[in-house]
C-alpha angles and dihedrals in degrees: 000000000000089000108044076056098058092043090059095057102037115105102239144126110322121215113248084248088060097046092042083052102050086039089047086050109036087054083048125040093044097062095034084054089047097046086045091053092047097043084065098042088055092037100052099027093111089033107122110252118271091256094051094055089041086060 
């Protein structure tokens, strides 16, 4: 197992499959992140503060 370990760590030559999946991720997750900050900032920007609900 020492050395599927060090293969995965090992900088080399990536399949087409690997490198379609971390371009896949790296176009998607940052501006799905982005839309879903924004989305609650716009849908609790007039919510009451936490303290004032706990009252």
């Amino acid at each position: 197992t020492a050395e599927f370990a060090r293969a995965r760590i090992a900088p080399g030559p990536r399949t087409p499959e690997e490198v379609a999946t971390v371009l896949a991720t790296s176009v998607v997750i940052p501006p799905a992140a982005t839309w879903h900050r924004l989305a609650g900032a716009w849908r609790h920007r007039h919510a009451p503060a936490w303290r004032e609900v706990a009252r």
